[in-house]
C-alpha positions in Angstrom: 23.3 25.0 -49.2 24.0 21.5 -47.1 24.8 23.4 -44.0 21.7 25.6 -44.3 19.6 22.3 -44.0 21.8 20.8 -41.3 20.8 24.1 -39.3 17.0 23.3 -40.4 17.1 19.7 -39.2 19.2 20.8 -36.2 16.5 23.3 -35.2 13.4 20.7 -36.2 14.9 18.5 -33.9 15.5 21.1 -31.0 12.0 22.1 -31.2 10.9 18.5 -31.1 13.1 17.8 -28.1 11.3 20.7 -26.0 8.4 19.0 -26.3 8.2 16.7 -23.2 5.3 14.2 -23.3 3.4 14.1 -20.2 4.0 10.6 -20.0 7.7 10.8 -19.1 9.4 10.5 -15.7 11.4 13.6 -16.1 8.2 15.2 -16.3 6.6 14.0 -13.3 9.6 14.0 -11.0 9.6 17.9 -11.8 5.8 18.6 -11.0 6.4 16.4 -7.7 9.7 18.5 -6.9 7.9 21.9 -8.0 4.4 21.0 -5.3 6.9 19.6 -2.4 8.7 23.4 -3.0 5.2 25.1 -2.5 4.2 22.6 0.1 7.1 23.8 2.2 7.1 27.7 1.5 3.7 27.1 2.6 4.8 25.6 6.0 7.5 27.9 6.5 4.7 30.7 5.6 2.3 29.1 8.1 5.0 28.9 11.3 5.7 32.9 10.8 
């Protein structure tokens, strides 16, 4: 029965770590990485 709530809190704290607040650096270093990688397709698109 122990290990069966290890797993719970295991998962609880998974589903907690998805969660990224927008507040965090990861998050916006992502979103600026993810616009400069349409930015350029849409250069590279452009030049064709």
């Amino acid at each position: 029965m122990a290990l069966r709530e290890y797993r719970t809190d295991a998962a609880v704290a998974a589903n907690k770590a998805e969660t990224v607040p927008t507040g965090s650096p990861a998050y916006w270093v992502c979103l600026a990485l993810l616009v400069a990688t349409v930015v350029l397709a849409v250069r590279i698109a452009s030049l064709w």
